[in-house]
N, C-alpha and C positions, 0 to 999 in steps of 0.2 A: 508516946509522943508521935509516934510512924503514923501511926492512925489517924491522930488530931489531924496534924496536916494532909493527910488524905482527904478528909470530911473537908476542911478548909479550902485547898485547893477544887476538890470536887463542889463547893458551892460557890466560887468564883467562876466556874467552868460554864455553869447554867446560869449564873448571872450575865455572864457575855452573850452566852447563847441568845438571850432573850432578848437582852438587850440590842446586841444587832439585826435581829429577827422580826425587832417590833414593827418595820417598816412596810415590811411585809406581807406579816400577819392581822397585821393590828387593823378591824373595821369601824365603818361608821357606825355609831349605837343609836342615832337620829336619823330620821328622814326629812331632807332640809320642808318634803310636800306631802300634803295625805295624798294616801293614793286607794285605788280597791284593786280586788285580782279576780280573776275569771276566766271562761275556756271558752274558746271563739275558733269560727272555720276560719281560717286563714288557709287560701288557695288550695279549700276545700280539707286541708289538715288541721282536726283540733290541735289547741296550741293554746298554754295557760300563759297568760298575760294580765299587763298591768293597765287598769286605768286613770289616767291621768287629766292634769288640763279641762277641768269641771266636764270629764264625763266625755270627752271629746276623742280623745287619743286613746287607742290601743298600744301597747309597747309588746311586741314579742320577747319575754322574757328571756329564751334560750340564747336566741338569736344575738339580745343585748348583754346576754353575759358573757359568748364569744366574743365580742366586740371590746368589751371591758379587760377579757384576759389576753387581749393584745398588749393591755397598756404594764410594761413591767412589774411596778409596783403592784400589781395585784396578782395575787395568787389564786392557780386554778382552782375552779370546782364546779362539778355538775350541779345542773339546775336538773330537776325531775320532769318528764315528760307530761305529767296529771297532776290535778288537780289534789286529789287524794296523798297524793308523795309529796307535795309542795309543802300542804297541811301538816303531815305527820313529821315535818323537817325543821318545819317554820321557827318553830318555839326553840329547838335544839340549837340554834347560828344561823340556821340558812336566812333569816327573817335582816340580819344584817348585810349580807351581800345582799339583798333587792334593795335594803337600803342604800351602800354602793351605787346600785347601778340608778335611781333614782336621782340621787347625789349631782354622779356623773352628768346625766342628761339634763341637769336644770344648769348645772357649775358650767357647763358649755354650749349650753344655748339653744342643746340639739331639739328642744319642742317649739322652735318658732315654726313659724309660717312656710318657711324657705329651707333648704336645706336639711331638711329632716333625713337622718339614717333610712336605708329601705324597710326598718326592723319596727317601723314607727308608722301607725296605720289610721286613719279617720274611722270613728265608731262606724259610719256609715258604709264601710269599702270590708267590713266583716259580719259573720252570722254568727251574733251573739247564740250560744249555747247555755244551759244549765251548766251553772258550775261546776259541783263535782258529780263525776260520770265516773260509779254511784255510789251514793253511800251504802256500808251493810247494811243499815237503818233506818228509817225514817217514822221518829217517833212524832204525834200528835197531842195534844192536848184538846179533851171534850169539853164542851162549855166553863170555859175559864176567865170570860168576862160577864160582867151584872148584867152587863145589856141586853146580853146573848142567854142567861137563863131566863129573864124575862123578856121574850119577842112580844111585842104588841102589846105589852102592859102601859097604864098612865103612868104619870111623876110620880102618883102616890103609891099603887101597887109597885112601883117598882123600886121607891125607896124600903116600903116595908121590906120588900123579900130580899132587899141586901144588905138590909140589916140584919135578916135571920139568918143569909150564907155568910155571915162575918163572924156570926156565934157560932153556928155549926160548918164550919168551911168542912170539915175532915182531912183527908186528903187529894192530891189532884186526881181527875180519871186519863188515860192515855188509851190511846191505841196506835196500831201499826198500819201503814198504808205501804204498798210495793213499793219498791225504787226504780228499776229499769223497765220504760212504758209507760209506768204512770207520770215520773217526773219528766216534763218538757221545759225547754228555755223562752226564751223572750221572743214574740214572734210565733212561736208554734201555736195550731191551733188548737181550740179545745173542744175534745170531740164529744156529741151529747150520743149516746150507746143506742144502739138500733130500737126503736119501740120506746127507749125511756123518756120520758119527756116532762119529767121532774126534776132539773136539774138546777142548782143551785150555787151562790157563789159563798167566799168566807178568804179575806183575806187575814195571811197573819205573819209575822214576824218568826223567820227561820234561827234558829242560835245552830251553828255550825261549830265544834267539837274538835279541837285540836291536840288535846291529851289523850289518852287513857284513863280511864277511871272506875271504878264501884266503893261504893258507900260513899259518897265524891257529899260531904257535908254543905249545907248551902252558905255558908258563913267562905267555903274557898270555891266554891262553883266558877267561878269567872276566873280561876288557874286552866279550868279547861277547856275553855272556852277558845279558839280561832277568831270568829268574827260573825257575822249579820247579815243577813240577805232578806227579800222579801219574798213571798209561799203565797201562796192559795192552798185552801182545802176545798176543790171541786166535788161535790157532794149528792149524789144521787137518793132523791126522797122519796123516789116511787115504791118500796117496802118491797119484801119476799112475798112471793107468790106464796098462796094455801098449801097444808100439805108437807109431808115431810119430818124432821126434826125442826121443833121452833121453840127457842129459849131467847123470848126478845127479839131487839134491834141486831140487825143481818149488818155486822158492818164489813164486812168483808163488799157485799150490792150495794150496801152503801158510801164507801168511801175509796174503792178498790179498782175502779177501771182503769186504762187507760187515759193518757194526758188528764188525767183528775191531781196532779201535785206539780203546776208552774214552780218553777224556781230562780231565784235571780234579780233583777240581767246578772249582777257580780256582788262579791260578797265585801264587805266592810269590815280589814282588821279591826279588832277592840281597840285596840290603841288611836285608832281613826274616828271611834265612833262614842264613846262615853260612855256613859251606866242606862241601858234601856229604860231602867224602870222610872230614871226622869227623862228620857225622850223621846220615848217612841211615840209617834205620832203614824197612825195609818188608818188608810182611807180604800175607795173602791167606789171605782166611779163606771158605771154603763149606758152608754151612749150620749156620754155629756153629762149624763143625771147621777150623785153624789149618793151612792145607799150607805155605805159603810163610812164611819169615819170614830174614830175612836185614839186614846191616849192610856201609856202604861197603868195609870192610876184606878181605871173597868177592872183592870184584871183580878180575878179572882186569888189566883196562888201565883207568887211573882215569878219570876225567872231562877233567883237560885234553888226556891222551892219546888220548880218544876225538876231540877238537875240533882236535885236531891231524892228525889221521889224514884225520876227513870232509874238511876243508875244504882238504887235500893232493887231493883229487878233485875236488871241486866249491865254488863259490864260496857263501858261507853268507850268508843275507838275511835281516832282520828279521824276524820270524814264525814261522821254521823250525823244527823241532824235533827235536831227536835222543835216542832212549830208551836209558838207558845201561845196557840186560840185565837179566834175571831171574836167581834165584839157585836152587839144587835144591828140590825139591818138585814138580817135574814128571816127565814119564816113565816109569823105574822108579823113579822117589825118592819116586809117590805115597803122599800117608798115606791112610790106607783111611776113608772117607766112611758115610755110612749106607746109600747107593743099594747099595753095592757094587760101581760101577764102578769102572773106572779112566780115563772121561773125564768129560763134563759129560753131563747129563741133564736133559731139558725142567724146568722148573719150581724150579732151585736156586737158591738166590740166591748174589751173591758179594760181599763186600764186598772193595776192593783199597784199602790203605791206606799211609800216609808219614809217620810223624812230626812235627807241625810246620806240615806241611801240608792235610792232609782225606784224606775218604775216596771212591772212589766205590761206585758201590749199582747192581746191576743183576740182574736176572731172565733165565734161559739160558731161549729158547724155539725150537721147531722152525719151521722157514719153511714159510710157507701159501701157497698158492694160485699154484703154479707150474703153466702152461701145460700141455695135454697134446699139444698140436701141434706139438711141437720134434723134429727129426729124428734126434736119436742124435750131434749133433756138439757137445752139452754134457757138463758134467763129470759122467761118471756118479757113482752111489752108490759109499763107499769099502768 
C-alpha cells in the first residue's frame, strides 16, 4: 500500500509540474507567415536570418530572440550562430521558437513601415550570402532531365530517346563539386578560369538536408529534408589537355573551379514550399534572353530517388546539399544570345531562378591577375 501511494502521489507530482509549466514551455507549432532563412553580412558580420514580407525584410534571428526572451512568458534559449547549427536543430524544437519569434513580430505589428526593431533590415541595406558556409557536401546530379540528354535533338528524336530512358532509366549518376570557393551567394561574381573560355550555364534546384541519414528509403526521403534553395552548376567544357592519365570526362576541370556552385539568395523550409516534384518550375535567363526553363516533370530520377541513391554511398549530414540537375538549354540546345556565342562572355549577367523561392543575380567576369611564374604544370587555356 506504501508504495501505491508513492506511485500515486509521485504522478500527481508531475502532473502539477507540467501543468503549471505549460505557460512556459509550451510553443507555437504554427507559423501565423511562411517565411525563408539565410546568412546575410549584417554590418559586415554574417548573421543567419529570416526572410519575411515577400522577400523584402531581413530579421536578424539572434538579435529577435534576445528581444523575445525579455518578454517573461518565454523561456531562454540559444539561437546558433550558422546556418549549419540552425539546420541541424531545426527539426529537434528549435524550428518552433522561429515560430515564436515570427508569431511575435506579425502579433505586434513589428514589420510595418514605421517603427520596426533595429533587429529588422530591408533586403537591400544587407549582402545576401550563400546560405550555409559550407556544407560537408555538395552532391550533384548528371544529366537528370530529357531535355538535357537530348541537347539540340527535334520533338521527335527527343520524344524517342525518353522514351528509351524511361525503359532503361537504371540508376541516377552523381558527382561531387567543392564547397568552400566554389559555392558563392547572390551578387557574387562568376569567374570564367584564366584561358578557359568554355564556360557554360545549368540552373538547378538545391534539396538542402536536415537529418542524418544512409540507406534513407525514397518512400521517407523528405524526413530528411530542411528546405530548397536555388544552384547553378557553372560548368567548364573546354576538356583535359592531352597527355597524362585519361579515363573520360575530367570532372574534377570540369565542374570544379572556383564560384562554379551559386547558392541561394535563401533557402525555403519544406513546410513553406510543398512537394517539388509538382512545383518546381526553373528557368535561366542571360541578358534578358530566356535559355533554361524547365518543370519537375523533365526529370529524369525524382527527388526521393535521388536521396535514395546518394545516401546508398555515403552517409547524408545536416547541411548537405544535393542539386537535383539541369534541364536542356545547354550545349547544342543553346538559344542564341546577343553576344553570338555559344558560351558565357565577360560582362553578362545571369539571372537563375525557382518559383517560390528567389532568384540569384550574378555578373560572368574573366580571372585577373594570375601569376606569371607557374611552370606549365597548371590547367592550360582550353
Amino acid at each position: 500500500m506504501k508504495s501505491k501511494s508513492l506511485y500515486n502521489l509521485t504522478l500527481t507530482a508531475v502532473f502539477l509540474f507540467f501543468a503549471s509549466s505549460t505557460s512556459v514551455f509550451a510553443q507555437d507549432l504554427e507559423s501565423v507567415m511562411p517565411f525563408k532563412v539565410g546568412t546575410f553580412a549584417i554590418d559586415g558580420i554574417p548573421t543567419v536570418g529570416l526572410v519575411v514580407q515577400n522577400d523584402e525584410l531581413i530579421v536578424d534571428l539572434a538579435a529577435a530572440n534576445r528581444a523575445l526572451e525579455l518578454i517573461p512568458r518565454y523561456a531562454a534559449l540559444t539561437i546558433p550562430d550558422d546556418m549549419i547549427g540552425l539546420i541541424s536543430q531545426y527539426e529537434y524544437g528549435l524550428k518552433y521558437r522561429v515560430y515564436e519569434i515570427v508569431n511575435h513580430l506579425v502579433t505586434e505589428n513589428l514589420l510595418g513601415a514605421t517603427d520596426r526593431p533595429a533587429y529588422v533590415h530591408s533586403v537591400g541595406s544587407v549582402d545576401i550570402m550563400a546560405p550555409v558556409q559550407y556544407p560537408s557536401k555538395l552532391m550533384n546530379a548528371a544529366v537528370n532531365f530529357y531535355t538535357h540528354a537530348c541537347e539540340g535533338c527535334n520533338d521527335d528524336e527527343l520524344a524517342a530517346q525518353t522514351r528509351e530512358r524511361q525503359i532503361n532509366r537504371g540508376v541516377p549518376y552523381l558527382f561531387l563539386k567543392p564547397t568552400r570557393g566554389a559555392i558563392i551567394g547572390d551578387g557574387d561574381d562568376i569567374l570564367m578560369p584564366f584561358g578557359r573560355d568554355r564556360i557554360e550555364w545549368e540552373v538547378e534546384m538545391a534539396i538542402v538536408f536536415g537529418r542524418s541519414g544512409k540507406y534513407i528509403a525514397a518512400d521517407r526521403a523528405y524526413d530528411h529534408v530542411f528546405g530548397y534553395m536555388v544552384a547553378m552548376d557553372v560548368s567548364d567544357r573546354g576538356g583535359r589537355p592531352a597527355g597524362g592519365f585519361s579515363a573520360g570526362t575530367d570532372w574534377f576541370v570540369s565542374k570544379g573551379h572556383d564560384t562554379f556552385a551559386p547558392h541561394g539568395p535563401w533557402i525555403v523550409p519544406k513546410e513553406f514550399y510543398g512537394d517539388p516534384m509538382e512545383r518546381l518550375h526553373q528557368t535561366l535567363v542571360i541578358d534578358g534572353v530566356t535559355v533554361q526553363e524547365a518543370r519537375a516533370g523533365d526529370m529524369i530520377h525524382n527527388i526521393p530517388e535521388l536521396i535514395e541513391y546518394a545516401s546508398s554511398l555515403i552517409t547524408i549530414f545536416p547541411g548537405d546539399v544535393l542539386q537535383s540537375g539541369t534541364s536542356g538549354g545547354t550545349g547544342a540546345g543553346r538559344v542564341e544570345r546577343a553576344t553570338g556565342s555559344g558560351y558565357l562572355v565577360d560582362g553578362e549577367q545571369i539571372e537563375a531562378s525557382i518559383e517560390g523561392i528567389g532568384t540569384l543575380h550574378h555578373t560572368v567576369r574573366l580571372e585577373q591577375g594570375v601569376p606569371d611564374d607557374l611552370s606549365g604544370s597548371q590547367l592550360p587555356p582550353g
